[in-house]
DOTI-551549 format. One record per residue (C-alpha): residue in one letter; z, y, x. Coordinates in steps of 0.2 Angstrom, whole numbers, plus 2048, in hexadecimal, padded with zeros to 3 digits. Example, Ala and Ser with C-alpha at 12.3 -4.5 7.8 and 13.67 -1.06 7.14 Angstrom:
% DOTI-551549
{type->A zz->827 yy->7EA xx->83E} .
{type->S zz->824 yy->7FB xx->844} .
END
This chain:
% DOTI-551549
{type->X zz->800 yy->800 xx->800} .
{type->X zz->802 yy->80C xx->80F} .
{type->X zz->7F0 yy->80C xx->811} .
{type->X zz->7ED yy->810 xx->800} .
{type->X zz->7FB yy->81E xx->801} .
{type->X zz->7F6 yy->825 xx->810} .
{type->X zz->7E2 yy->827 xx->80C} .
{type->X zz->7E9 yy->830 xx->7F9} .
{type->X zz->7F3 yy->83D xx->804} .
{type->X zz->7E2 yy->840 xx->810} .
{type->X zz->7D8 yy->840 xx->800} .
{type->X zz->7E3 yy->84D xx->7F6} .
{type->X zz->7E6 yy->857 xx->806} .
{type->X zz->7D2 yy->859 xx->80A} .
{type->X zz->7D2 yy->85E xx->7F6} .
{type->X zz->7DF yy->86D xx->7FA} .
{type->X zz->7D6 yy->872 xx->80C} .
{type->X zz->7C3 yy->870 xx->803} .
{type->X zz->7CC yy->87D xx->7F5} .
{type->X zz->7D1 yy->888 xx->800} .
{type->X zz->7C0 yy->886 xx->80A} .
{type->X zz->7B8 yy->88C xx->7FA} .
{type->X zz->7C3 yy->89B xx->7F3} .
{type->X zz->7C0 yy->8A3 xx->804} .
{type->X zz->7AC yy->89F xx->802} .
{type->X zz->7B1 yy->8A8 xx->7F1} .
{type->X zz->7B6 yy->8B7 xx->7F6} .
{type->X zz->7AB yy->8B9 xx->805} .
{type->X zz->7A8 yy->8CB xx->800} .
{type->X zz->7B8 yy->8D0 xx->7F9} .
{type->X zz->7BD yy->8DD xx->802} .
{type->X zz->7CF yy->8DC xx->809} .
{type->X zz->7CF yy->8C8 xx->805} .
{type->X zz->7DA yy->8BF xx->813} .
{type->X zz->7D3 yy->8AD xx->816} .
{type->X zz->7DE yy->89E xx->813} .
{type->X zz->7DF yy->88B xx->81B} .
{type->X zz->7E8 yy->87D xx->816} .
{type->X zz->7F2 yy->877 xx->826} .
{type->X zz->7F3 yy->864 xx->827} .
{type->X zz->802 yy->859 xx->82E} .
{type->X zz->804 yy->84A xx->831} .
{type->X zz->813 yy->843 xx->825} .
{type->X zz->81F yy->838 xx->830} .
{type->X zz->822 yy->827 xx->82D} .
{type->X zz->833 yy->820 xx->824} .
{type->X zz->842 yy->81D xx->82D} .
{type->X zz->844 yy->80D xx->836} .
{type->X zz->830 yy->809 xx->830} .
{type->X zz->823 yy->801 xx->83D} .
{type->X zz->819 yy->80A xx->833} .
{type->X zz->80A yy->818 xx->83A} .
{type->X zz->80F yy->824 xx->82D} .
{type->X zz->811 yy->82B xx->81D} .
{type->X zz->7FE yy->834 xx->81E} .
{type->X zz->7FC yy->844 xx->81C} .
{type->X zz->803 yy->854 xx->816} .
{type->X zz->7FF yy->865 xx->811} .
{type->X zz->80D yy->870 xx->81A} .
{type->X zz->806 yy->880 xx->816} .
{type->X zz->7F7 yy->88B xx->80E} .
{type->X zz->7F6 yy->896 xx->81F} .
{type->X zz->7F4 yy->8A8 xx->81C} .
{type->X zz->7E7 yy->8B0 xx->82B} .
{type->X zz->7F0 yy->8BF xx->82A} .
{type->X zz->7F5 yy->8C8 xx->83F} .
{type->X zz->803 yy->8D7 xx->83A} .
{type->X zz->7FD yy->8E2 xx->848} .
{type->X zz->7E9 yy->8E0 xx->841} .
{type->X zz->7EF yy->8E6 xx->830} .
{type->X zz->7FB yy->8F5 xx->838} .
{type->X zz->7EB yy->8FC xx->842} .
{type->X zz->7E2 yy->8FC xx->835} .
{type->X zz->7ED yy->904 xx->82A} .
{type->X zz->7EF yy->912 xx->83A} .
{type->X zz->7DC yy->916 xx->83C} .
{type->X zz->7DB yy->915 xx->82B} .
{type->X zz->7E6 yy->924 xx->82A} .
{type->X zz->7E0 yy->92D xx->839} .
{type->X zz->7CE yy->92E xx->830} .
{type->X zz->7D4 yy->933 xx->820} .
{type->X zz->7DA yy->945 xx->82A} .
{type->X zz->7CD yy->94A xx->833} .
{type->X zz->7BE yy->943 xx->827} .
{type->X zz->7C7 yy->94E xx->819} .
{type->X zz->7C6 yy->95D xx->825} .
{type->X zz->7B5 yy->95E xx->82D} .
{type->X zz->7AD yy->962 xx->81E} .
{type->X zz->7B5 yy->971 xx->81C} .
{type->X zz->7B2 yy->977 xx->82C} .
{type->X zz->7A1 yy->973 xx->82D} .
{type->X zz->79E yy->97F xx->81C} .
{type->X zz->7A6 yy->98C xx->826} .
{type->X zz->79E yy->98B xx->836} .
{type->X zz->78D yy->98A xx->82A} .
{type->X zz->794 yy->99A xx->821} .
{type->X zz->79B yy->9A5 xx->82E} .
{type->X zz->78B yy->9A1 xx->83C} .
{type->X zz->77F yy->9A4 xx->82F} .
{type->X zz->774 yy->9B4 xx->836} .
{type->X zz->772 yy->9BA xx->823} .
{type->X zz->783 yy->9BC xx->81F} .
{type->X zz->78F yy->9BB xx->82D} .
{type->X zz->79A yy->9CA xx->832} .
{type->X zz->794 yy->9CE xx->842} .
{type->X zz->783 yy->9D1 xx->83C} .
{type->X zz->78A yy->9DB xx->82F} .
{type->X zz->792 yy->9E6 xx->83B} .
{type->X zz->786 yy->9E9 xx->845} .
{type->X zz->77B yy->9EF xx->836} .
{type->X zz->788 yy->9FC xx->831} .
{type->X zz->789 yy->A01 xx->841} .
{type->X zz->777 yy->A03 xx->845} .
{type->X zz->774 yy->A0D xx->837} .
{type->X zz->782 yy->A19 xx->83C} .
{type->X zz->777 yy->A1C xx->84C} .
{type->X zz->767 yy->A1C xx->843} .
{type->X zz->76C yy->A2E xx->83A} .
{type->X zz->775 yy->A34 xx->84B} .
{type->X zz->762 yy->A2F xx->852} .
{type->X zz->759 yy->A39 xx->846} .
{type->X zz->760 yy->A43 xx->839} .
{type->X zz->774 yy->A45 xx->833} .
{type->X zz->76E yy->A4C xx->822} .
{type->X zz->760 yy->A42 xx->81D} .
{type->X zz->765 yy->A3A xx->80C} .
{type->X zz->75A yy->A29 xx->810} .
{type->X zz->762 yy->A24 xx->81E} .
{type->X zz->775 yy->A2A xx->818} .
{type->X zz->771 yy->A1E xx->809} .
{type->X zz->76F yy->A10 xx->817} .
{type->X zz->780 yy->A12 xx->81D} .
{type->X zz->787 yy->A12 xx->80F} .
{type->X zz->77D yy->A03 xx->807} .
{type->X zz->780 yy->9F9 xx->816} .
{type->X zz->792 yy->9FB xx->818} .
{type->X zz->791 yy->9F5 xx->805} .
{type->X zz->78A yy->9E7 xx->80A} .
{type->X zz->794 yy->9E5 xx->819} .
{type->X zz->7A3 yy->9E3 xx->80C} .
{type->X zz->799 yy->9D8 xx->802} .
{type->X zz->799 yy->9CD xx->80F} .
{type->X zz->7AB yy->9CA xx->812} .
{type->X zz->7AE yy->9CA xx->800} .
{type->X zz->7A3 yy->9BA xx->800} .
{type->X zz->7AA yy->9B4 xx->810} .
{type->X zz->7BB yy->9B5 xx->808} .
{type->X zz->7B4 yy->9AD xx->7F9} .
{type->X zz->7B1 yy->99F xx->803} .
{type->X zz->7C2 yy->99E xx->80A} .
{type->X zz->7CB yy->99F xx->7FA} .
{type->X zz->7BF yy->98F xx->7F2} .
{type->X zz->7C2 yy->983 xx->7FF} .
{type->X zz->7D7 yy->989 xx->7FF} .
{type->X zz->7D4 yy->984 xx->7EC} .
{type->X zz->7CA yy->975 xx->7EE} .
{type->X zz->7D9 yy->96F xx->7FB} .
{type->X zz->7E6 yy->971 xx->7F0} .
{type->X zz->7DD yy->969 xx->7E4} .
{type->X zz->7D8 yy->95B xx->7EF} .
{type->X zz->7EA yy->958 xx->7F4} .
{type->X zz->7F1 yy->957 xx->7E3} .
{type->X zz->7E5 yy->948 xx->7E1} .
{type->X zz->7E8 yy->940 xx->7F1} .
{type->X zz->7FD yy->942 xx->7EA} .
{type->X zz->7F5 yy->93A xx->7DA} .
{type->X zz->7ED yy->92D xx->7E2} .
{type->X zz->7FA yy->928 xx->7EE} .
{type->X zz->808 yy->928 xx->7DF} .
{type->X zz->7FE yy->91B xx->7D8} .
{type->X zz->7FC yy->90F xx->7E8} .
{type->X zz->80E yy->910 xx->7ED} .
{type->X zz->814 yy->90B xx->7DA} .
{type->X zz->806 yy->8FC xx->7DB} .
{type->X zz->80E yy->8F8 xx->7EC} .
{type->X zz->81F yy->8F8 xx->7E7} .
{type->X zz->81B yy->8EE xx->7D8} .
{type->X zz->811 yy->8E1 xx->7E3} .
{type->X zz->821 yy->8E0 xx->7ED} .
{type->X zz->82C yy->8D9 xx->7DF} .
{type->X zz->81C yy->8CC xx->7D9} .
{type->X zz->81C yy->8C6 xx->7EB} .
{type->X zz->82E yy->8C3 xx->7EE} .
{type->X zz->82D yy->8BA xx->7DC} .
{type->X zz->821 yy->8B0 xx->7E3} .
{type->X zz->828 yy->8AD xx->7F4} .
{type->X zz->838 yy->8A6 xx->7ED} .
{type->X zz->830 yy->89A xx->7E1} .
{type->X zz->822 yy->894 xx->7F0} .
{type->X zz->812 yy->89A xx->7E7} .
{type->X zz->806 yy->8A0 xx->7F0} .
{type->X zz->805 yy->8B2 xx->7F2} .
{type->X zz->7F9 yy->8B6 xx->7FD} .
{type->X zz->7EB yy->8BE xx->7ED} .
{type->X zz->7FA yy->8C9 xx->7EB} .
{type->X zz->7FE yy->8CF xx->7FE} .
{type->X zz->7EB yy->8D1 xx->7FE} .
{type->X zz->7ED yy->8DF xx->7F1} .
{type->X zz->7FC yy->8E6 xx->7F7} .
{type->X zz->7F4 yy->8E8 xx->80A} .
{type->X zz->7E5 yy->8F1 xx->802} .
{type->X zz->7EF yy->8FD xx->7F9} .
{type->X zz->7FA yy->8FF xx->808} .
{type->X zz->7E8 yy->906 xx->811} .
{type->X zz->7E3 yy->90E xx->802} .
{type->X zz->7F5 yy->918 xx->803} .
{type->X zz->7F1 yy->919 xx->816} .
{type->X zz->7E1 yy->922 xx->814} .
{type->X zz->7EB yy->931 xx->80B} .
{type->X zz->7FA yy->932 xx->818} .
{type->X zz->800 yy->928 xx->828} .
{type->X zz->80C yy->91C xx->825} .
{type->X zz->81B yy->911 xx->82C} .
{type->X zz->819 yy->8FE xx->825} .
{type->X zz->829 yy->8F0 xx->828} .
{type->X zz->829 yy->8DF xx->823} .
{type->X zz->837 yy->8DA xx->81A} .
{type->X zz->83E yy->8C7 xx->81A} .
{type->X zz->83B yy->8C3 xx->806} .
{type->X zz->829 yy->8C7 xx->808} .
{type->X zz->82A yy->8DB xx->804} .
{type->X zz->823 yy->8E8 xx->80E} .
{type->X zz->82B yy->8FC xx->80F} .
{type->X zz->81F yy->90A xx->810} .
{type->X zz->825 yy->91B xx->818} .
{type->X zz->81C yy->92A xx->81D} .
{type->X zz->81B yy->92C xx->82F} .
{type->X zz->828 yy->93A xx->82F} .
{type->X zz->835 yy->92C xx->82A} .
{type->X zz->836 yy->931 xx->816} .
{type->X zz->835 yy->920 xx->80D} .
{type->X zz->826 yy->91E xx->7FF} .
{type->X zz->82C yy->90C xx->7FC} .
{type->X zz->83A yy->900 xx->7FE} .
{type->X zz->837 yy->8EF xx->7F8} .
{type->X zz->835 yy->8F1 xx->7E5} .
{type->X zz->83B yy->904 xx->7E4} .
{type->X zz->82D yy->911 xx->7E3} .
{type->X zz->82E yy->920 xx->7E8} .
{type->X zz->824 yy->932 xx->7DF} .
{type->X zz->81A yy->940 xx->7E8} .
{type->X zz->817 yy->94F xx->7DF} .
{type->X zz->80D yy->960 xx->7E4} .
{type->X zz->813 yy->96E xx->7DB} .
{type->X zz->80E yy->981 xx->7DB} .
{type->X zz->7FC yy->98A xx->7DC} .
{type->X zz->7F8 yy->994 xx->7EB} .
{type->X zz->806 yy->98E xx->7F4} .
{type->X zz->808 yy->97C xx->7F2} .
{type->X zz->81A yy->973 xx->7F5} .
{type->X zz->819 yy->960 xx->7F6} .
{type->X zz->82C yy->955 xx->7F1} .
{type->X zz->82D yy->943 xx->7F4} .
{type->X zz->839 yy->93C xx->7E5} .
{type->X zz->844 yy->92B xx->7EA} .
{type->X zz->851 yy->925 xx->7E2} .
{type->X zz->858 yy->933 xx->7DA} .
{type->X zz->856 yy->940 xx->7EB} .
{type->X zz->848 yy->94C xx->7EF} .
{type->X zz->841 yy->94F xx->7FF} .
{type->X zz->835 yy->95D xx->804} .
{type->X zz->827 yy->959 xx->80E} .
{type->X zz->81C yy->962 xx->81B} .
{type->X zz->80D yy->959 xx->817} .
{type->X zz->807 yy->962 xx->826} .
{type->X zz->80C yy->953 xx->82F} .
{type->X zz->80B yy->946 xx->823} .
{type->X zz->7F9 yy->941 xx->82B} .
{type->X zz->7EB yy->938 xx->822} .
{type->X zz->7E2 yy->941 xx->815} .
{type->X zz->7F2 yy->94B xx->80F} .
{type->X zz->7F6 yy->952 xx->821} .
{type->X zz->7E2 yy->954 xx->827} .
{type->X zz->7E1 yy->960 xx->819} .
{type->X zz->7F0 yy->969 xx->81A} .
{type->X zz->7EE yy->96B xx->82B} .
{type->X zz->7DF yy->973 xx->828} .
{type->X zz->7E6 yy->97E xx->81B} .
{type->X zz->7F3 yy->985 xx->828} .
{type->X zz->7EA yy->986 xx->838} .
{type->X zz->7D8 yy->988 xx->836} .
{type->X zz->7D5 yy->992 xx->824} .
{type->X zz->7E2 yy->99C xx->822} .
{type->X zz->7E3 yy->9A2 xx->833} .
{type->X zz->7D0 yy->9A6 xx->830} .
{type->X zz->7D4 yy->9AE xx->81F} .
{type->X zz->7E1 yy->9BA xx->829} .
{type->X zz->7D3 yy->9BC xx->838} .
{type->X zz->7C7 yy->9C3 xx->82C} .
{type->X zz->7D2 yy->9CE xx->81F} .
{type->X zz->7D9 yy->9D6 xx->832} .
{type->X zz->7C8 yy->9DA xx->836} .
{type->X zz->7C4 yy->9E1 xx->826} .
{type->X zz->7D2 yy->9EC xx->823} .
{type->X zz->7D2 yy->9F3 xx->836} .
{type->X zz->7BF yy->9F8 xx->834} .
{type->X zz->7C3 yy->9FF xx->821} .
{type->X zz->7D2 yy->A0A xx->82B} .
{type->X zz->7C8 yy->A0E xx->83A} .
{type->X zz->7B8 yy->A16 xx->830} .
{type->X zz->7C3 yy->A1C xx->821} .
{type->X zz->7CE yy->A25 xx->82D} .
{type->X zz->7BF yy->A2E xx->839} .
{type->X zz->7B6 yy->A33 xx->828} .
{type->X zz->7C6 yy->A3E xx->825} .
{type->X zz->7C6 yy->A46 xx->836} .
{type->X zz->7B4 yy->A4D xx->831} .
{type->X zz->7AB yy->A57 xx->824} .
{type->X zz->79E yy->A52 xx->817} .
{type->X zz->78E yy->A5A xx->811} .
{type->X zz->795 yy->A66 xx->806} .
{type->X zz->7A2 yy->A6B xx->815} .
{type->X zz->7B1 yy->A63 xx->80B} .
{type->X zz->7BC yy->A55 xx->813} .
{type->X zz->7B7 yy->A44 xx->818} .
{type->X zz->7BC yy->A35 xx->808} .
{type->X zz->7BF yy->A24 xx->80E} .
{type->X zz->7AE yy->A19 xx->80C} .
{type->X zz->7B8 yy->A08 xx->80A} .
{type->X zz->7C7 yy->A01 xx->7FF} .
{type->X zz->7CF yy->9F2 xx->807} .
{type->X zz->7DA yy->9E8 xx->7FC} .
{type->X zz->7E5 yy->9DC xx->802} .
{type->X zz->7E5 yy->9CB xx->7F9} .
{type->X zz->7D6 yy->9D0 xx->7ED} .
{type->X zz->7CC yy->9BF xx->7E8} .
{type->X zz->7BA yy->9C7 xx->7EA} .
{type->X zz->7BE yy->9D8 xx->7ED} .
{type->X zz->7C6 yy->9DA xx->7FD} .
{type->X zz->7BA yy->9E9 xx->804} .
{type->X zz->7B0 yy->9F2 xx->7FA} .
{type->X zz->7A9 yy->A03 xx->7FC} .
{type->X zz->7B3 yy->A10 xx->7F3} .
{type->X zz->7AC yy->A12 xx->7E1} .
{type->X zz->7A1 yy->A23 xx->7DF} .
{type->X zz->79F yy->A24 xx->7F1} .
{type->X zz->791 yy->A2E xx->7F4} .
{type->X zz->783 yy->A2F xx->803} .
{type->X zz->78A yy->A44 xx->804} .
{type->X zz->79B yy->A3C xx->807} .
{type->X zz->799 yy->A37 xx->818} .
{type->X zz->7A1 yy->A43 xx->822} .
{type->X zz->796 yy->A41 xx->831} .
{type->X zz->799 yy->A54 xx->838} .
{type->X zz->7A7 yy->A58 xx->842} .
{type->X zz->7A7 yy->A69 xx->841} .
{type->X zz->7A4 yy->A6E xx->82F} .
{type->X zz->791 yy->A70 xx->832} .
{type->X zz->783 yy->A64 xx->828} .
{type->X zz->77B yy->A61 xx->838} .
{type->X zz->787 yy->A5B xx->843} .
{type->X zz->78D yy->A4A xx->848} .
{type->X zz->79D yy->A4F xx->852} .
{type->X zz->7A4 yy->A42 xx->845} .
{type->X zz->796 yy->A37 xx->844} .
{type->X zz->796 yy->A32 xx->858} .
{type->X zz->7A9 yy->A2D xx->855} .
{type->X zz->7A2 yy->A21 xx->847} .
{type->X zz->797 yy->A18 xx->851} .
{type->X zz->7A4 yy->A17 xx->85F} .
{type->X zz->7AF yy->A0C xx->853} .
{type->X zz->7A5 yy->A00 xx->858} .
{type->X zz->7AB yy->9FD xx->868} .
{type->X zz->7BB yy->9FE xx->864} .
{type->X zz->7C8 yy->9F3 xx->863} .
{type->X zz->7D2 yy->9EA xx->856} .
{type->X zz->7E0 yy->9DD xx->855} .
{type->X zz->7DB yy->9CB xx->84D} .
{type->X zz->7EA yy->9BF xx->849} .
{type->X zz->7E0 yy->9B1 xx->84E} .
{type->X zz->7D9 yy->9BA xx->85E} .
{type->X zz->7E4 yy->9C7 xx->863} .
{type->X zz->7DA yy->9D8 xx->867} .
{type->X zz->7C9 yy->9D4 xx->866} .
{type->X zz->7BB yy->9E5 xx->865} .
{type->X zz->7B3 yy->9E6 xx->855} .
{type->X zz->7A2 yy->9DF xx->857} .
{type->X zz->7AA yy->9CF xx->861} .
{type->X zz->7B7 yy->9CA xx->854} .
{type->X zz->7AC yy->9C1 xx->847} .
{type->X zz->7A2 yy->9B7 xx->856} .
{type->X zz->7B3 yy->9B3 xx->85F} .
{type->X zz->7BB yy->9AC xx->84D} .
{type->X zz->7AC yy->9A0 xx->84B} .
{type->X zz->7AC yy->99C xx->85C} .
{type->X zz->7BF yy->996 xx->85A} .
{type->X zz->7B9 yy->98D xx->84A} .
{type->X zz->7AA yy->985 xx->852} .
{type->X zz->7B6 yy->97F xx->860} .
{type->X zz->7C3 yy->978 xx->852} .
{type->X zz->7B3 yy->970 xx->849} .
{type->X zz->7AE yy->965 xx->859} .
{type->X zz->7BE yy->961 xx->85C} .
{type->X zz->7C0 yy->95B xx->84D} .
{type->X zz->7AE yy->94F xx->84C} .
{type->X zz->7B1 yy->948 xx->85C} .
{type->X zz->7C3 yy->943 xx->856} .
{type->X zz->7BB yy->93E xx->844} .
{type->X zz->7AD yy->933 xx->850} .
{type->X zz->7BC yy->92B xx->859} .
{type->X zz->7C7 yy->927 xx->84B} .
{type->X zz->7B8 yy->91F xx->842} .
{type->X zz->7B5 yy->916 xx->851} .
{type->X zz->7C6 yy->90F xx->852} .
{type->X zz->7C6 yy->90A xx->83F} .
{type->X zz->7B6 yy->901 xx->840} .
{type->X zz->7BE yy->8F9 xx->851} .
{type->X zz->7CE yy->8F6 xx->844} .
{type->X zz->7C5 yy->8ED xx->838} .
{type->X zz->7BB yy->8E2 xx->843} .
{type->X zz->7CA yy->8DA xx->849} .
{type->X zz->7D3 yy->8D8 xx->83A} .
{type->X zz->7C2 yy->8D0 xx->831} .
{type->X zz->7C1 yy->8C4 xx->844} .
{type->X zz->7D4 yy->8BD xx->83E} .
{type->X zz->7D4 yy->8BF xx->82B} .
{type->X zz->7C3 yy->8C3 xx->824} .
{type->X zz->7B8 yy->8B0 xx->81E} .
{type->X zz->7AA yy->8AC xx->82B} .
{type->X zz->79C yy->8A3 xx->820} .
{type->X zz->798 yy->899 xx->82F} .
{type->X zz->7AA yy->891 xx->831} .
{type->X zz->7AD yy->88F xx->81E} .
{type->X zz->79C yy->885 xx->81F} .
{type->X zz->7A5 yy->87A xx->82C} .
{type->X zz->7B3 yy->878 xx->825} .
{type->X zz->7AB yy->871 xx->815} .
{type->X zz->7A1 yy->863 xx->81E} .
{type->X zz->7B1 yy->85E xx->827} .
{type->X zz->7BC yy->85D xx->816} .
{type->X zz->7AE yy->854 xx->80E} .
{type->X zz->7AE yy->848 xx->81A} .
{type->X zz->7C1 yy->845 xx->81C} .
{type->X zz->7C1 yy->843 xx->80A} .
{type->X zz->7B2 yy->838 xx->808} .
{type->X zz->7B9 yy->82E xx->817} .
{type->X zz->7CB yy->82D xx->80D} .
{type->X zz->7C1 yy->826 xx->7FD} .
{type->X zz->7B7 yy->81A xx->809} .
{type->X zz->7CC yy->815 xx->810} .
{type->X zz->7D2 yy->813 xx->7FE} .
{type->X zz->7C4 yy->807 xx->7FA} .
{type->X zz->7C7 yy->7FC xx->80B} .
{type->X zz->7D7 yy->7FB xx->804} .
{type->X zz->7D4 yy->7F6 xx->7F2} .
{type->X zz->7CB yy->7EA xx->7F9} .
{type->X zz->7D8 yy->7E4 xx->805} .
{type->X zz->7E4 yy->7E0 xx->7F3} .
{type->X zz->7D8 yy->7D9 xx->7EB} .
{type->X zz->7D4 yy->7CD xx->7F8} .
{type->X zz->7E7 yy->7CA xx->7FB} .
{type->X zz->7EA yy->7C8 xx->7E7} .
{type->X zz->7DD yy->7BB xx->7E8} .
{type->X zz->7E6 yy->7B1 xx->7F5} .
{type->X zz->7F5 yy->7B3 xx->7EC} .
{type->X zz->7EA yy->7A9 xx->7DE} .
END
């Protein structure tokens, strides 16, 4: 009967390796699947028996899972989520702000030249007075659009991060909830492996939005924490992010019963890239161009005053700079006329004592938060230069992090992934095991039946 016994455990265990075999050729291309083998023993024989053995067992449905592929992944994951969420951004800017038709500098430089077009020819000829004033028009027009600009991609941040909160709310309650299902299913010996498959996927999905601290836990459960050390999720206790407020957004983290405020600054991923960006790239930008702005609306409203207009009476200020206007941030004042411009400096129509100071401004020099004290006609040029600078930075980080993931999820799909060619294999070689177990299990029918029939 040992025969008989021993080809029935062979038999049922090439059934359970053959149904493994075939729910990884299943799930070839399910992305995230974790392949599974049956590991075969062989089972011992009885005590004090001169038997070979007992045939063989299944000791486990091995898992091809390596803890340290899955963490790198989880870590490039998060390192491409903040800097892909960034770069285009910057590369809208760079496209905005070096564009010849409607940067700054070029703008400057057409006020400027029509300053020196009337000193060149005539201080009173209404034509060329109606340039200045329709360039510096548009010279405002163009950081009214530049600030535009700013202000839609602060929106669309903010918008964009109170998604990513949504998004990553959601994941961490799936992951808590598929901690509790797995150490259910741990403690009863079901397989769980469809369900750490799951929880692993929304672990990167989480990852993708913010860098984060993973720890195995002896029942099967895994805690999640933000790299700052604030826990998102302790076994089957999750834990809530919330963005709050419009232009100035505050993010809490809610656990157990306590808040904590976060500087999402750090957070990495998706969360941190773009806060980052909010804090040291557009905003300082924002800042750069509102100081340029203002100190050229002081400098040409202030040498207007010192000089006389047409009519002999008092220079008026040309611009109107208002601070934290939406679309209006310069403007030229309203019923500004071409007469206005108080070009002469000594009360004369004719004269351009005043005039020759105007176009001076343009050398001058001005202080830039970004820059320091930059001239005029340099600080637009040097503000893109410094953006251009960040942006490079920033692909070649982007290219190295996709590098590194890609590098990441070769070797995880090298331990974990199913290879076609191997399952094939292992098909054959189960087949055969279990046809060779049938052939066994007929040898020893046969064996009884001849034994009965000596017996007879």
């Amino acid at each position: 009967m040992s025969i008989l016994n021993n080809a029935l455990s062979g038999a049922l265990a090439s059934q359970l390796a053959l149904t493994a075999s075939s729910q990884n050729i299943a799930n070839l291309q399910t992305k995230g699947y974790t392949r599974q083998s049956a590991l075969l023993s062989a089972a011992a024989p009885s005590a004090g028996s001169n038997g070979a053995g007992n045939g063989v067992r299944v000791s486990t449905l091995l898992r091809f899972s390596d803890n340290y592929k899955t963490q790198q992944l989880w870590r490039t994951n998060a390192e491409l989520g903040e800097r892909s969420q960034t770069q285009p951004y910057m590369t809208q800017l760079e496209q905005v702000m070096g564009d010849d038709q409607s940067n700054l500098s070029s703008g400057i430089d057409k006020f400027f030249a029509s300053l020196n077009a009337v000193a060149g020819v005539d201080p009173t000829s209404t034509p060329l007075r109606q340039q200045v004033v329709t360039t510096g028009a548009l010279l405002a027009q163009r950081f009214n659009s530049l600030n535009n600009v700013f202000n839609a991609q602060l929106q669309s941040v903010r918008q964009q991060r109170s998604a990513i909160v949504d998004s990553a709310n959601s994941a961490i309650a799936t992951i808590a909830s598929l901690n509790g299902q797995i150490a259910n299913a741990q403690a009863t010996g079901t397989n769980a492996s469809t369900l750490i498959d799951a929880r692993d996927q929304a672990i990167d999905k989480l990852a993708s939005g913010m860098a984060l601290e993973v720890s195995d836990q002896p029942d099967g459960t895994r805690n999640v924490s933000l790299k700052t050390g604030q826990s998102l999720v302790l076994g089957g206790v999750a834990g809530t992010l919330q963005a709050s407020g419009g232009l100035a957004q505050t993010f809490t983290l809610s656990f157990a019963g306590t808040s904590f405020t976060l500087d999402t600054a750090k957070a990495g991923g998706q969360l941190g890239g773009l806060s980052s960006y909010e804090q040291n790239t557009l905003l300082p930008l924002q800042a750069g161009v509102a100081d340029m702005a203002r100190q050229l609306a002081d400098k040409v409203n202030t040498q207007l005053a010192a000089g006389y207009a047409m009519d002999g009476s008092a220079g008026k200020p040309m611009f109107v700079y208002t601070p934290g206007s939406a679309s209006n941030m310069l403007q030229v004042a309203d019923g500004f006329q071409t007469g206005d411009l108080a070009f002469s400096g000594d009360g004369t129509a004719g004269d351009t004592g005043n005039l020759q100071q105007l176009v001076a401004i343009a050398n001058q020099t001005i202080t830039v938060g970004a820059l320091g004290t930059v001239m005029i006609g340099d600080a637009d040029t040097q503000l893109v230069g410094k953006l251009a600078v960040e942006s490079s930075q920033n692909q070649a980080a982007l290219a190295t992090a996709q590098s590194m993931r890609d590098s990441a999820d070769a070797d995880w799909q090298a331990t974990s992934g199913v290879n076609q060619d191997e399952e094939a294999v292992n098909l054959v070689e189960y087949q055969n095991m279990y046809q060779a177990n049938m052939k066994v299990m007929s040898i020893a029918n046969a064996l009884f039946d001849a034994t009965l029939a000596m017996m007879n």
